[in-house]
MDTraj code that builds the backbone (N, CA, C; nanometers):
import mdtraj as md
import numpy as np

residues = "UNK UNK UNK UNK UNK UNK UNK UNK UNK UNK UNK UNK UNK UNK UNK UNK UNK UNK UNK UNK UNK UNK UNK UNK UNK UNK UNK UNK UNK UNK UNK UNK UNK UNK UNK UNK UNK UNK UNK UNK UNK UNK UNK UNK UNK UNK UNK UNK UNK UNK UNK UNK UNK UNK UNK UNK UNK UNK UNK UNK UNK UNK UNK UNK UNK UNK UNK UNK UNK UNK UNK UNK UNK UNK UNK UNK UNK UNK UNK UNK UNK UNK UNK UNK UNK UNK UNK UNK UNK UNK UNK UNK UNK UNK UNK UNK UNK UNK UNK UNK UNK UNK UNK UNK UNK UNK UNK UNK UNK UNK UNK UNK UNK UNK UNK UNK UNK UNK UNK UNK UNK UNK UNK UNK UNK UNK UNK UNK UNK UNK UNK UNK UNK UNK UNK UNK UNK UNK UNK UNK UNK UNK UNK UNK UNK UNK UNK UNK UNK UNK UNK UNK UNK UNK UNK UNK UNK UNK UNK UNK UNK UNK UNK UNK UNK UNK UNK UNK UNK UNK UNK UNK UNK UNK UNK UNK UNK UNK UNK UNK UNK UNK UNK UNK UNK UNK UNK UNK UNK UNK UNK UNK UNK UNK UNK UNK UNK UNK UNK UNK UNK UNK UNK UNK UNK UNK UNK UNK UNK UNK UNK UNK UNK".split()
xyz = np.array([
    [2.1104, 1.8221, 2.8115],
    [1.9763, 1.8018, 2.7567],
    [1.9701, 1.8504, 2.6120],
    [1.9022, 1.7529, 2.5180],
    [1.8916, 1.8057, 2.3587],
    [1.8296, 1.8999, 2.3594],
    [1.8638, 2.0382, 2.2907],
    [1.7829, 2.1024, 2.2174],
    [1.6540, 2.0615, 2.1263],
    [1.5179, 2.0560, 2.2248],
    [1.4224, 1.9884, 2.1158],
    [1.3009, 2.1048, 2.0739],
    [1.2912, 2.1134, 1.9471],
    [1.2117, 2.2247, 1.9131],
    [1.0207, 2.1400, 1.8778],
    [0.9235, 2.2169, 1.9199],
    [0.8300, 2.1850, 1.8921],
    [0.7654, 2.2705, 1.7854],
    [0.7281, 2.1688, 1.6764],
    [0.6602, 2.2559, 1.5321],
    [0.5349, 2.2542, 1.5418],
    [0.4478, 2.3251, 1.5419],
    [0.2849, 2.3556, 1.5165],
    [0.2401, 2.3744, 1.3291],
    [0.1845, 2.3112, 1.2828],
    [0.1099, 2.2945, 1.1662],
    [-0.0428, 2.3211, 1.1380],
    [-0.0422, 2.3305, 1.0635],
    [-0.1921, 2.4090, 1.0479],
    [-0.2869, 2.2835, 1.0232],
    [-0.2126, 2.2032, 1.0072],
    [-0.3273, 2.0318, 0.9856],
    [-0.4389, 2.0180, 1.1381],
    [-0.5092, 1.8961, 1.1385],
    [-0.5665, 1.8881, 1.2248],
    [-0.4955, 1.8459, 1.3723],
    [-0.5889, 1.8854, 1.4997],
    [-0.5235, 1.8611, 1.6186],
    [-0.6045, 1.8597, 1.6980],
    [-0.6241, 1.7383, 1.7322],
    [-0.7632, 1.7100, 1.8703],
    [-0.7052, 1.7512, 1.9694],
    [-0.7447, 1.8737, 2.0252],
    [-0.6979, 1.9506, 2.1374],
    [-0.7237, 1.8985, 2.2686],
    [-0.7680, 1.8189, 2.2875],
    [-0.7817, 1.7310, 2.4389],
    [-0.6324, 1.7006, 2.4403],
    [-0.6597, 1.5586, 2.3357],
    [-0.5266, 1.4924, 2.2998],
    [-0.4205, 1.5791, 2.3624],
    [-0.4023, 1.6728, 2.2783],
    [-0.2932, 1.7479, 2.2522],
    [-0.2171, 1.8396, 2.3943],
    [-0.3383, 1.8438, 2.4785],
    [-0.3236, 1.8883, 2.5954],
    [-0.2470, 1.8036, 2.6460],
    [-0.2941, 1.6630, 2.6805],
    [-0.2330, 1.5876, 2.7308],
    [-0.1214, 1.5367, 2.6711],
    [-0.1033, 1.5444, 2.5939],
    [0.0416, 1.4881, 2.5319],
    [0.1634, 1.5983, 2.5620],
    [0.1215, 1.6796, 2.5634],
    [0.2261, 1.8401, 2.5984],
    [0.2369, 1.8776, 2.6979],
    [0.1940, 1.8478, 2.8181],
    [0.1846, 1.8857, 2.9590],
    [0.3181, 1.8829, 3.0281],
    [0.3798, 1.7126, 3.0116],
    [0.4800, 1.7201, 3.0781],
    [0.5999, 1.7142, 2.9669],
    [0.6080, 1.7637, 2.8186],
    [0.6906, 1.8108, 2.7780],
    [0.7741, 1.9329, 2.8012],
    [0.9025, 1.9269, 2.7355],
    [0.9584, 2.0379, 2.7372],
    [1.0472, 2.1120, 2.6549],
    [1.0179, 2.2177, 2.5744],
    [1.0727, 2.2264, 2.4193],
    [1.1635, 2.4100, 2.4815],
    [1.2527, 2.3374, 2.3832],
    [1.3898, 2.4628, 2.3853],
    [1.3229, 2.5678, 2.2886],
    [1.2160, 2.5375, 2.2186],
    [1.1922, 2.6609, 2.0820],
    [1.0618, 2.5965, 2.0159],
    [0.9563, 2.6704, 2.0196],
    [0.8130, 2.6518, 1.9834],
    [0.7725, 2.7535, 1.8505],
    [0.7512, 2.6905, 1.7480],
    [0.7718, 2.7772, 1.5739],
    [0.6359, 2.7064, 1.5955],
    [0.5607, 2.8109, 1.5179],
    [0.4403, 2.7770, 1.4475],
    [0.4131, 2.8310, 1.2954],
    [0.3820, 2.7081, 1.2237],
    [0.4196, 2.7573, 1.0651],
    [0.2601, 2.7964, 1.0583],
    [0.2379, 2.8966, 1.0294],
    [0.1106, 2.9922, 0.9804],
    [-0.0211, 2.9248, 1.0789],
    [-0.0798, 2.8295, 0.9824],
    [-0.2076, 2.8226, 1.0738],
    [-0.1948, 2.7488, 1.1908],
    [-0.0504, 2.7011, 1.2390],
    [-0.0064, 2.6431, 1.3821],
    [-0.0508, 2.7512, 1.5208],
    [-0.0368, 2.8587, 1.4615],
    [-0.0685, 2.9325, 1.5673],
    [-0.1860, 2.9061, 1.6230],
    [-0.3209, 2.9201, 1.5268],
    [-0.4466, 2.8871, 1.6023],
    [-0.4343, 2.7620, 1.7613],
    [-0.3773, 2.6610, 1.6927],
    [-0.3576, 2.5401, 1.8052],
    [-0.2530, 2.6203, 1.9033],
    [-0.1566, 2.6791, 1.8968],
    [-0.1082, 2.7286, 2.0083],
    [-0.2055, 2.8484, 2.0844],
    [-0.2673, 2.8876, 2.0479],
    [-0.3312, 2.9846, 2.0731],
    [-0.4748, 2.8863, 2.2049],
    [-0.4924, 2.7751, 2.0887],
    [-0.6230, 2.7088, 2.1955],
    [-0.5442, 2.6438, 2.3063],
    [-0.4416, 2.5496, 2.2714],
    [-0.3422, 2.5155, 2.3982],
    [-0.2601, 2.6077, 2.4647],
    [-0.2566, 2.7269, 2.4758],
    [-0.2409, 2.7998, 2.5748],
    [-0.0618, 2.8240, 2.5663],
    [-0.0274, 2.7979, 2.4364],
    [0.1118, 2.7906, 2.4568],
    [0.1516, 2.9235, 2.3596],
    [0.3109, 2.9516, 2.4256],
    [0.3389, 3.1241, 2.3841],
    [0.4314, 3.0853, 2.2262],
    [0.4291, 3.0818, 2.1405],
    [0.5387, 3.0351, 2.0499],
    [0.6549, 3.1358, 2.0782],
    [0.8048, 3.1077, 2.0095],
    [0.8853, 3.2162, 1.9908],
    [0.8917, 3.2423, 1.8780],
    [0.8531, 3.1980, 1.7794],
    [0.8759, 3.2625, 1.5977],
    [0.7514, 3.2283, 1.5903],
    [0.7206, 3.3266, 1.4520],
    [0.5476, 3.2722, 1.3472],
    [0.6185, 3.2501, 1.2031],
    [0.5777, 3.1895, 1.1735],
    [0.6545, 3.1997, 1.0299],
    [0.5750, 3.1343, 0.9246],
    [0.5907, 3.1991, 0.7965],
    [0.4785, 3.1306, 0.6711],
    [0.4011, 3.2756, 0.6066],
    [0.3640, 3.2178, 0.5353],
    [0.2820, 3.3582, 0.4574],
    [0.1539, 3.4374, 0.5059],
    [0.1305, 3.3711, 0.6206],
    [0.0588, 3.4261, 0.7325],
    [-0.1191, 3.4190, 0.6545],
    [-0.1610, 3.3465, 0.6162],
    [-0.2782, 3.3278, 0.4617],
    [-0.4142, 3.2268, 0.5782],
    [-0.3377, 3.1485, 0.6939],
    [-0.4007, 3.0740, 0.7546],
    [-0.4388, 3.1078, 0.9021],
    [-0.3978, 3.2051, 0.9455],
    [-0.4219, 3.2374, 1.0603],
    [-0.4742, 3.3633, 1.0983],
    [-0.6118, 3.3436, 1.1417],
    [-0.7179, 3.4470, 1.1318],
    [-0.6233, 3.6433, 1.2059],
    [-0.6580, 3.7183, 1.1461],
    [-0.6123, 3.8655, 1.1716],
    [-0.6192, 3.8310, 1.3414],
    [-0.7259, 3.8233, 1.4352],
    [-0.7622, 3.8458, 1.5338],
    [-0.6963, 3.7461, 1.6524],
    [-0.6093, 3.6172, 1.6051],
    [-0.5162, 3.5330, 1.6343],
    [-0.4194, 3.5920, 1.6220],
    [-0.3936, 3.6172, 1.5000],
    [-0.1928, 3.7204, 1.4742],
    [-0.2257, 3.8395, 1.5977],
    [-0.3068, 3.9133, 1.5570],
    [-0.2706, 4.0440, 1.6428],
    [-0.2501, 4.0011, 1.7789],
    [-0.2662, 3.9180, 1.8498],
    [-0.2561, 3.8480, 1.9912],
    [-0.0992, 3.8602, 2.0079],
    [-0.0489, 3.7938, 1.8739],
    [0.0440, 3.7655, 1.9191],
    [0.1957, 3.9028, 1.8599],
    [0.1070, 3.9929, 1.8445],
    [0.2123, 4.1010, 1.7660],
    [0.3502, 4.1214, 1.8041],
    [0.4218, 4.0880, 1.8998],
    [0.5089, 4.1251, 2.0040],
    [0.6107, 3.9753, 1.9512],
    [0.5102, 3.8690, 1.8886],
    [0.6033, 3.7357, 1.8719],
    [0.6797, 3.7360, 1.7519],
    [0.8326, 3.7127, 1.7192],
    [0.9016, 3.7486, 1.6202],
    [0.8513, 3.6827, 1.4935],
    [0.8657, 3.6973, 1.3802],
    [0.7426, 3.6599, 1.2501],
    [0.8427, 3.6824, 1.1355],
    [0.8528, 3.5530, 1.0388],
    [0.9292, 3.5625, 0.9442],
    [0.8051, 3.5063, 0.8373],
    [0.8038, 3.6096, 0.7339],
    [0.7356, 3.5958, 0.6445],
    [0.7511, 3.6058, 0.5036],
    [0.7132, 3.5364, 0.4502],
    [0.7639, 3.4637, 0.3219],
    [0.5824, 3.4537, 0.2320],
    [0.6333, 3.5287, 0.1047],
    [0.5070, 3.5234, -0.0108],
    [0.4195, 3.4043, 0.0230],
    [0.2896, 3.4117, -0.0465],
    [0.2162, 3.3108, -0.0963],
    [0.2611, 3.2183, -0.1889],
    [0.3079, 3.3286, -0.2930],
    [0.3644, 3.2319, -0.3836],
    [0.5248, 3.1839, -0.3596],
    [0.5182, 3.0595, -0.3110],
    [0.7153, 2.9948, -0.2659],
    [0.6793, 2.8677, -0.3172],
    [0.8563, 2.8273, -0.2953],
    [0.8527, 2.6763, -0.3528],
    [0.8400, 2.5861, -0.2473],
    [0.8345, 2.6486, -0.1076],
    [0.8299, 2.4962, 0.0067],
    [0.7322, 2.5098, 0.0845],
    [0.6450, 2.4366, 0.1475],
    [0.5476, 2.4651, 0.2121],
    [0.5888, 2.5811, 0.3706],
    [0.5031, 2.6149, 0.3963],
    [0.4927, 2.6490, 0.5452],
    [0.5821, 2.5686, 0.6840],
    [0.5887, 2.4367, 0.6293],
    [0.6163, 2.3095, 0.7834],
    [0.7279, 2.3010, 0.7180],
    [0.7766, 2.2969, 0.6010],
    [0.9278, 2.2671, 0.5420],
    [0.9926, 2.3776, 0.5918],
    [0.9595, 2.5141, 0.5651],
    [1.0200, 2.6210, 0.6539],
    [1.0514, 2.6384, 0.7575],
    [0.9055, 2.5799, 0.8336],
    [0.9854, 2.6018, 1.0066],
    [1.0987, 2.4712, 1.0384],
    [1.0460, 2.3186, 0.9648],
    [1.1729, 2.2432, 0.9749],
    [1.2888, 2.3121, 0.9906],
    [1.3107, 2.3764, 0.8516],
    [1.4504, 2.4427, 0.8359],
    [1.4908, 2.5221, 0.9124],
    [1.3938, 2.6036, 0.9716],
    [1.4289, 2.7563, 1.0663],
    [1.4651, 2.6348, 1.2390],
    [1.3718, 2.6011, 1.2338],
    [1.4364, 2.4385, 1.3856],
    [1.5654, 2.4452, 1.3817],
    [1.6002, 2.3754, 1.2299],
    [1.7488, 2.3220, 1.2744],
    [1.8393, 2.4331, 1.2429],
    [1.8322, 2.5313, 1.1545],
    [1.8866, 2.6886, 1.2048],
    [1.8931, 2.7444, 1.3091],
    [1.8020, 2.7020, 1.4253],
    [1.8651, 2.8222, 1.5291],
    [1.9101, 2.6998, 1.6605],
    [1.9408, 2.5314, 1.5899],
    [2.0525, 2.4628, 1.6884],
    [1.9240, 2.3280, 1.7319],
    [1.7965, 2.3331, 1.6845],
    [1.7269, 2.2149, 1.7067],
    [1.7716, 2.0813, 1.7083],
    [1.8007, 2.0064, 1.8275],
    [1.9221, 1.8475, 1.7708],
    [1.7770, 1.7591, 1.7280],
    [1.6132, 1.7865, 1.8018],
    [1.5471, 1.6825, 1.7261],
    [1.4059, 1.8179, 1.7551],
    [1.3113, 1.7158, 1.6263],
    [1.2152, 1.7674, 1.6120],
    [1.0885, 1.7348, 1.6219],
    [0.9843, 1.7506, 1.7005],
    [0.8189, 1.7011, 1.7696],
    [0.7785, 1.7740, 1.6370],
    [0.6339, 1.7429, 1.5546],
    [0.5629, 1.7907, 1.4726],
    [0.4362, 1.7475, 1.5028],
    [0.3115, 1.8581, 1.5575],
    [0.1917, 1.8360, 1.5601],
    [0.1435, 1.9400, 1.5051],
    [-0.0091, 1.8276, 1.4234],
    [-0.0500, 2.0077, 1.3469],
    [-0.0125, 1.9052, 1.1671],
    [0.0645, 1.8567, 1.2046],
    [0.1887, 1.7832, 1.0168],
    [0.0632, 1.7106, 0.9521],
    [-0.0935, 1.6449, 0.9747],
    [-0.1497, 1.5424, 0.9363],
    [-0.2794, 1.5860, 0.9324],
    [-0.3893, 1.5518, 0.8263],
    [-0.4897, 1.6241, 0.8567],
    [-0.5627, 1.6320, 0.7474],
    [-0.6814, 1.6680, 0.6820],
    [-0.8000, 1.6571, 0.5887],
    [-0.7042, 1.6752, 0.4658],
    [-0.5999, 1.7287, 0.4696],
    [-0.5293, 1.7687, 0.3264],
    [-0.4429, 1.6645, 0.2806],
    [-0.4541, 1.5662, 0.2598],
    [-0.3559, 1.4645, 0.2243],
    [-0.2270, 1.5009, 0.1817],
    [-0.2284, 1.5592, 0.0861],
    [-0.1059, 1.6186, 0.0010],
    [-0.0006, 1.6844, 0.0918],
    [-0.0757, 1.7519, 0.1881],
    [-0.0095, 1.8393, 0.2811],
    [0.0849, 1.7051, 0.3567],
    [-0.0254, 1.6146, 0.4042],
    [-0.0221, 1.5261, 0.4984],
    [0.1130, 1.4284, 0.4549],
    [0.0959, 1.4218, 0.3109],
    [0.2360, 1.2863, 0.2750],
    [0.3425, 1.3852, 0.2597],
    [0.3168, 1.4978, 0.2270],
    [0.4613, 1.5848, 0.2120],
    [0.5564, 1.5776, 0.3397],
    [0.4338, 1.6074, 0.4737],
    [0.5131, 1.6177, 0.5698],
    [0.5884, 1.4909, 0.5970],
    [0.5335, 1.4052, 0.6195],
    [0.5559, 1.2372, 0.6360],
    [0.6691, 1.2402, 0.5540],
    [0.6866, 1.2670, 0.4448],
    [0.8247, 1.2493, 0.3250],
    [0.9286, 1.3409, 0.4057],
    [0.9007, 1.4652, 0.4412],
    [1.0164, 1.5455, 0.5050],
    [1.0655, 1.5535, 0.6172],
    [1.0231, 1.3831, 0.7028],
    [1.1485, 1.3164, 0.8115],
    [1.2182, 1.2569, 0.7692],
    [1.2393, 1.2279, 0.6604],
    [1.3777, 1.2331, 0.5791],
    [1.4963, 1.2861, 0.5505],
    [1.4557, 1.4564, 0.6303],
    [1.4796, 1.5755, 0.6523],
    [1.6225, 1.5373, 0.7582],
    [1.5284, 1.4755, 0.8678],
    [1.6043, 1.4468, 0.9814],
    [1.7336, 1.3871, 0.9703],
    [1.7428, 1.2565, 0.8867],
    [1.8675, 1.2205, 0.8818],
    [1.9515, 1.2902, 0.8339],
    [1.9301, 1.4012, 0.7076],
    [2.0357, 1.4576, 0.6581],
    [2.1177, 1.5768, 0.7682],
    [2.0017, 1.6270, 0.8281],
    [2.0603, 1.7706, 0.8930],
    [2.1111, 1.7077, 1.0779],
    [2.0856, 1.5479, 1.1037],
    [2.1227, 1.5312, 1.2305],
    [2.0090, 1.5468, 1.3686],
    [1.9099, 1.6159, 1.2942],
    [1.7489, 1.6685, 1.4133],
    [1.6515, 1.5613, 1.3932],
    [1.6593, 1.4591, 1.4195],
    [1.5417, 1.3716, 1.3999],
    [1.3992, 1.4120, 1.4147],
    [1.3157, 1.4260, 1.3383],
    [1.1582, 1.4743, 1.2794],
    [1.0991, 1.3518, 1.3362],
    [0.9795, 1.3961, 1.3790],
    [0.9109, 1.2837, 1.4705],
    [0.7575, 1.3854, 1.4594],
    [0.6286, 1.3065, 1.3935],
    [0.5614, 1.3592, 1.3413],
    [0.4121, 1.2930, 1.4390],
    [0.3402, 1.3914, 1.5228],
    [0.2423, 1.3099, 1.6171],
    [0.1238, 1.3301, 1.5932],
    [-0.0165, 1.2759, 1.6361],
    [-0.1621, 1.3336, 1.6368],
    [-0.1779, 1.2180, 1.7058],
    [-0.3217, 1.2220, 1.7199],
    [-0.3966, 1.1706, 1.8728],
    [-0.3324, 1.0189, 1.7957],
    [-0.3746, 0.9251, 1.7153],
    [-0.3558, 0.8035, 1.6625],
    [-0.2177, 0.7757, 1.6333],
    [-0.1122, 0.8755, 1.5943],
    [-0.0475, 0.7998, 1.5533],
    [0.1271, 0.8782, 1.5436],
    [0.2208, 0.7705, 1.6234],
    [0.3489, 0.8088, 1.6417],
    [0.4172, 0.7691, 1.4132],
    [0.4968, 0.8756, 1.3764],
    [0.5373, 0.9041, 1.2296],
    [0.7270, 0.9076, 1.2678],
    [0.7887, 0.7986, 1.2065],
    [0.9897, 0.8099, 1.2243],
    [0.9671, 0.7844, 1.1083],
    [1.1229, 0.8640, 1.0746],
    [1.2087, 0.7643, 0.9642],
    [1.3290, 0.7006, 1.0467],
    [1.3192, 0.5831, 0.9554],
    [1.4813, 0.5164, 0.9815],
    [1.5315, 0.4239, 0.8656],
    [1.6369, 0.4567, 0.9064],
    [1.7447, 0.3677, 0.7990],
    [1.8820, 0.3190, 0.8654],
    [1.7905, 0.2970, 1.0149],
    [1.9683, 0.1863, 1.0473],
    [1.8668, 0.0969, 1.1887],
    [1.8591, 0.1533, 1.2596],
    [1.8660, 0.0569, 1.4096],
    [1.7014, 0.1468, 1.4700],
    [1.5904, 0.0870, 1.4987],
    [1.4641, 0.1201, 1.6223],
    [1.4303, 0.0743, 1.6896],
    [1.4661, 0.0954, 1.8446],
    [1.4038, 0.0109, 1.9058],
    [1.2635, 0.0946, 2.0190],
    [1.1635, -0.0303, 1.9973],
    [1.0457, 0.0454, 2.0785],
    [0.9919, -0.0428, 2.1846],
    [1.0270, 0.0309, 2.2874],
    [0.9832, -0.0335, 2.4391],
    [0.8597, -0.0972, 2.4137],
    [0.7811, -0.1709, 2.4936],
    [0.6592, -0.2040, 2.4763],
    [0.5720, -0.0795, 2.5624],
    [0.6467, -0.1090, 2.6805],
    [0.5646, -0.0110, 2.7777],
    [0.5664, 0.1375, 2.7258],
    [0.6408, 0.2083, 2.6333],
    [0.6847, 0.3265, 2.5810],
    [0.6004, 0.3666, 2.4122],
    [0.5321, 0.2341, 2.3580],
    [0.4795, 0.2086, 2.2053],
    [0.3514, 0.3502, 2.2242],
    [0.3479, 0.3792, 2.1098],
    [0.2171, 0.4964, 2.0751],
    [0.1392, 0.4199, 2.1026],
    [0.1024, 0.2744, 2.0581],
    [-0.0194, 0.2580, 2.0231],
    [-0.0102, 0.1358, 2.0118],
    [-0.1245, 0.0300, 1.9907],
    [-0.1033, -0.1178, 1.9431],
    [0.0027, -0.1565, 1.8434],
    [-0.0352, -0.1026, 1.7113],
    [0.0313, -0.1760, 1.5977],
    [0.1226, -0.1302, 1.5420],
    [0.2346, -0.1177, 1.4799],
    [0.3699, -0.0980, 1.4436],
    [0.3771, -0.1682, 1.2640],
    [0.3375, -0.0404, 1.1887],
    [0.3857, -0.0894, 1.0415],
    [0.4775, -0.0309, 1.0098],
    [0.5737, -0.0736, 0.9325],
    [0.6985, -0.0428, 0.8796],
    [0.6797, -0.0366, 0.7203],
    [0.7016, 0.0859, 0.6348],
    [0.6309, 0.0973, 0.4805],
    [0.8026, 0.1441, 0.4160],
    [0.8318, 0.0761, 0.3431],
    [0.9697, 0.1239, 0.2392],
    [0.9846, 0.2867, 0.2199],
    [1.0741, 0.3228, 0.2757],
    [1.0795, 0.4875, 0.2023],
    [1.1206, 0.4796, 0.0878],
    [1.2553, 0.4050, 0.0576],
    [1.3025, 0.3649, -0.0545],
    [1.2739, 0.2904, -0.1582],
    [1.2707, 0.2657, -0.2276],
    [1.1872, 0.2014, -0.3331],
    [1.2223, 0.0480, -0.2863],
    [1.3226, -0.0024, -0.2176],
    [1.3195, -0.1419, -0.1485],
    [1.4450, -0.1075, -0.0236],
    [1.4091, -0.1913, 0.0579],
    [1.4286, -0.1994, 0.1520],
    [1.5125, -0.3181, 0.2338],
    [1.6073, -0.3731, 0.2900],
    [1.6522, -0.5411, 0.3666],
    [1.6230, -0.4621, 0.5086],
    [1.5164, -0.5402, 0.5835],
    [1.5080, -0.5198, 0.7099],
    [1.4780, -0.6555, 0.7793],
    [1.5537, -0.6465, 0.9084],
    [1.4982, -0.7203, 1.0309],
    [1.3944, -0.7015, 1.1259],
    [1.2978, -0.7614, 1.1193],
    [1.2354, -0.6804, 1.2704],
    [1.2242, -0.7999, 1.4278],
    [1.2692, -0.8279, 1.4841],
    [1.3195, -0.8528, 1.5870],
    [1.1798, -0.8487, 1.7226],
    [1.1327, -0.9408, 1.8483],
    [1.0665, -0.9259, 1.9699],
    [0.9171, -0.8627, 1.8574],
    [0.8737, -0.9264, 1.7526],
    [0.7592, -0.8818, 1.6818],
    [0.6819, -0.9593, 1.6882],
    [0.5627, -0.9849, 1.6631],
    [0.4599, -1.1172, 1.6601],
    [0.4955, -1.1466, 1.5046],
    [0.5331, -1.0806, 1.4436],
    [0.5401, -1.1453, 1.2631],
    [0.6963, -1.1146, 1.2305],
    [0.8134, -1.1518, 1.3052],
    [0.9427, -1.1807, 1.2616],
    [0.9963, -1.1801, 1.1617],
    [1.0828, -1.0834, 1.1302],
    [1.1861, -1.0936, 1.0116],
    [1.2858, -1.1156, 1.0335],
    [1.3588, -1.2021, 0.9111],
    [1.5319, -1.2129, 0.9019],
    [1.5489, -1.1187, 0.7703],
    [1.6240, -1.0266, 0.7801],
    [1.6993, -0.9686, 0.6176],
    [1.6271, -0.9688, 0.4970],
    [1.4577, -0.9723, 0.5290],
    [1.3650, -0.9639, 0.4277],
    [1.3582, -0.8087, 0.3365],
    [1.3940, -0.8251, 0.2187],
    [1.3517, -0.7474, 0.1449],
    [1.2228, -0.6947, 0.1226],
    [1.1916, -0.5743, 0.1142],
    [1.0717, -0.5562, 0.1131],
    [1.0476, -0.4282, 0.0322],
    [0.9154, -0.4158, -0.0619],
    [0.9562, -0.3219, -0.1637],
    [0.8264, -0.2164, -0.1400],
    [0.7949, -0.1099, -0.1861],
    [0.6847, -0.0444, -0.2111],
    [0.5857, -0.1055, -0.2887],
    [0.4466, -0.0806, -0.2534],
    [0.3986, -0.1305, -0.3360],
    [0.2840, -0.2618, -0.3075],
    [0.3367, -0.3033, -0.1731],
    [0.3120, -0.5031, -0.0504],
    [0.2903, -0.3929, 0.0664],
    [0.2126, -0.5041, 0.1199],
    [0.1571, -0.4844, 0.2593],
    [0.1637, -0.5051, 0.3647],
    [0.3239, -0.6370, 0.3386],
    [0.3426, -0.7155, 0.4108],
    [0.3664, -0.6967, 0.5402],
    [0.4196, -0.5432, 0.5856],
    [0.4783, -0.5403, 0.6769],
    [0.4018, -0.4497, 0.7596],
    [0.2707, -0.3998, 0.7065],
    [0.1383, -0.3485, 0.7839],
    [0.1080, -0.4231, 0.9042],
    [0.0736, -0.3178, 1.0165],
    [-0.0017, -0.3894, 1.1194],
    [0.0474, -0.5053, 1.2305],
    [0.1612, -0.5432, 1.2075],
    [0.2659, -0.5919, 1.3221],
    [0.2309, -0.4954, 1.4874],
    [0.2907, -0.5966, 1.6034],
    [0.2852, -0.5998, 1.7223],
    [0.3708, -0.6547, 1.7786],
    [0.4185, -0.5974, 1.9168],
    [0.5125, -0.5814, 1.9570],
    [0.4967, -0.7068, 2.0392],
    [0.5828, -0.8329, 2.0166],
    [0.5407, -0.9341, 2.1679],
    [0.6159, -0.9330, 2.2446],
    [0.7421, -0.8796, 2.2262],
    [0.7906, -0.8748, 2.4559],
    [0.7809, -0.7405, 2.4421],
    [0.8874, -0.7452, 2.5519],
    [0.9753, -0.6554, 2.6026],
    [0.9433, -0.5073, 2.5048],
    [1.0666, -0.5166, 2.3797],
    [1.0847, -0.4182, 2.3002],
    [1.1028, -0.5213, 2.1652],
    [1.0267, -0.4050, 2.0880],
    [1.0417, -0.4324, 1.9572],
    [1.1661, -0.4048, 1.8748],
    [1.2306, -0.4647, 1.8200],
    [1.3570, -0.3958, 1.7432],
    [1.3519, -0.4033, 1.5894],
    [1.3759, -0.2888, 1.4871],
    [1.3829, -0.2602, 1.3523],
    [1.4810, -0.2356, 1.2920],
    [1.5866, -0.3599, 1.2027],
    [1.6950, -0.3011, 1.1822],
    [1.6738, -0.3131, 1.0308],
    [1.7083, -0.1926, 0.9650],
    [1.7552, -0.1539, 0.7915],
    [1.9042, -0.2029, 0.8090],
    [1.8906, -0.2782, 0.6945],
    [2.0607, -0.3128, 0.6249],
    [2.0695, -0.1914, 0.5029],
    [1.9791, -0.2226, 0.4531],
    [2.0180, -0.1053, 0.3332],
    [1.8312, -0.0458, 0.2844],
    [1.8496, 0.0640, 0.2257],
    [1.7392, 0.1704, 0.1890],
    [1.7236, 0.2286, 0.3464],
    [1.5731, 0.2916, 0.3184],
    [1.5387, 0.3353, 0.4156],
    [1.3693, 0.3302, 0.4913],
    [1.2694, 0.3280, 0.6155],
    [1.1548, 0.3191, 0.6243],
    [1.0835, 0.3634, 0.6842],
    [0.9490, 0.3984, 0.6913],
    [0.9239, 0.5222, 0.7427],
    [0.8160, 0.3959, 0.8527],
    [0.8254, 0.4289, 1.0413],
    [0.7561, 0.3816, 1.0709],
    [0.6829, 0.4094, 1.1810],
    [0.5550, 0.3919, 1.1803],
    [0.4187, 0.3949, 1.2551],
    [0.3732, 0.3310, 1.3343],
    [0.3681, 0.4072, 1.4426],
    [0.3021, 0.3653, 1.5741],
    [0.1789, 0.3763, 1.6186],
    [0.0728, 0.3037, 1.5749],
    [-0.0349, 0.3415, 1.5486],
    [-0.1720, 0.2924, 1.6730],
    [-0.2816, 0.3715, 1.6898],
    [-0.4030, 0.3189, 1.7959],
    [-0.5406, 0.3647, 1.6772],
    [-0.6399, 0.3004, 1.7154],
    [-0.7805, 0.2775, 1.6228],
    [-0.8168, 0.4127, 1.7138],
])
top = md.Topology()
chain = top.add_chain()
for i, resn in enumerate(residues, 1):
    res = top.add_residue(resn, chain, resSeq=i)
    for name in ("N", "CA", "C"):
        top.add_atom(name, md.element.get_by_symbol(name[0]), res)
traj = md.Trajectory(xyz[None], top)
C-alpha cells in the first residue's frame, strides 16, 4: 500500500463535504500547514506534525494540540506554509499527496498551490488538490478517468506549459495531437462520454479539473 500523506491548508473547507470525503480514507501521515489545523480540529482528526509560522491558528486550537510535533519556521520565509508541508510529505517517504484546505478566498494563495502539483512530478508523490467542487492534477504524459470514478460533471484541461500537443480520447469534444496554448478556452468544460475518459500529453505539460456547479 502507498504511503499517502494528507495536507490540511488554511484555505477554505466546507466541513460537511469534507467529512464525507475523509471517512473512508486512509492516510500514512496527516501535516497541517498552520491554519490547517483549525479544519482538523472541526473534523475530528489527530494530525502528526503542525508546521508553518503558526500566525493562523488561534492560541486556544494550538494549545489542544501541544503534545503534536511542530516545526516552525518565521513569518518572514520565502515559501508559503502548503509548500512546506509539501516538502516535509515527501521527506518523511510520502509516494502521493491529498491537499484540502489548498483553495479558497485568497486567490494568490489559491494559484500558488494549483502551480505546486508540479511539485509532484519532480519528487515522484503525485499532489492532488480537493474541495467540495473540484478534483486539481497535473499531467504531462497519460490520464485516465473512469466515468463512474469522475469528481464531477465537467473535465477542463488548461496548458501548464506555455503550449501543449494533447489527445483527449472517450470525450464528448475529441482530440487528435491538438496543440493547445495558454491563453484559449478551448479545452474548458469537456465531458466524459463512455466508459473512461483518456488525456494524453505528447509534449509540455496540463493541469486538469474535475469539476461539479
Amino acid at each position: 500500500m502507498k504511503k499517502r500523506a494528507l495536507v490540511l491548508g488554511g484555505g477554505s473547507v466546507d466541513v460537511s463535504w469534507a467529512l464525507e470525503f475523509l471517512k473512508d480514507r486512509e492516510y500514512t501521515m496527516v501535516i497541517c500547514a498552520d491554519g490547517g489545523l483549525v479544519h482538523a480540529d472541526q473534523l475530528g482528526i489527530r494530525p502528526d506534525v503542525l508546521l508553518g509560522d503558526f500566525d493562523s491558528a488561534p492560541e486556544a486550537v494550538l494549545a489542544k494540540y501541544s503534545n503534536v510535533e511542530r516545526i516552525g519556521f518565521p513569518p518572514e520565509k520565502d515559501y508559503t506554509d502548503m509548500h512546506l508541508a509539501l516538502e516535509e510529505a515527501v521527506k518523511r517517504g510520502a509516494e502521493c499527496i491529498d491537499c484540502v484546505g489548498a483553495t479558497g478566498t485568497r486567490l494568490d494563495h489559491t494559484l500558488v498551490n494549483i502551480d505546486l502539483l508540479s511539485a509532484g512530478e519532480k519528487t515522484g508523490a503525485p499532489i492532488t488538490i480537493y474541495d467540495a467542487h473540484n478534483r486539481i492534477r497535473f499531467c504531462s504524459s497519460r490520464l485516465s478517468i473512469c466515468k463512474e470514478e469522475q469528481y464531477g460533471k465537467y473535465v477542463s484541461i488548461l496548458p501548464f506549459s506555455e503550449t501543449a500537443e494533447v489527445s483527449l480520447s472517450g470525450m464528448k469534444y475529441p482530440l487528435t495531437h491538438e496543440s493547445i496554448r495558454r491563453g484559449r478556452s478551448l479545452t474548458v468544460s469537456n465531458e466524459i462520454a463512455g466508459e473512461e475518459g483518456v488525456i494524453e500529453v505528447f509534449s509540455g505539460a496540463v493541469l486538469v479539473f474535475e469539476t461539479r456547479d
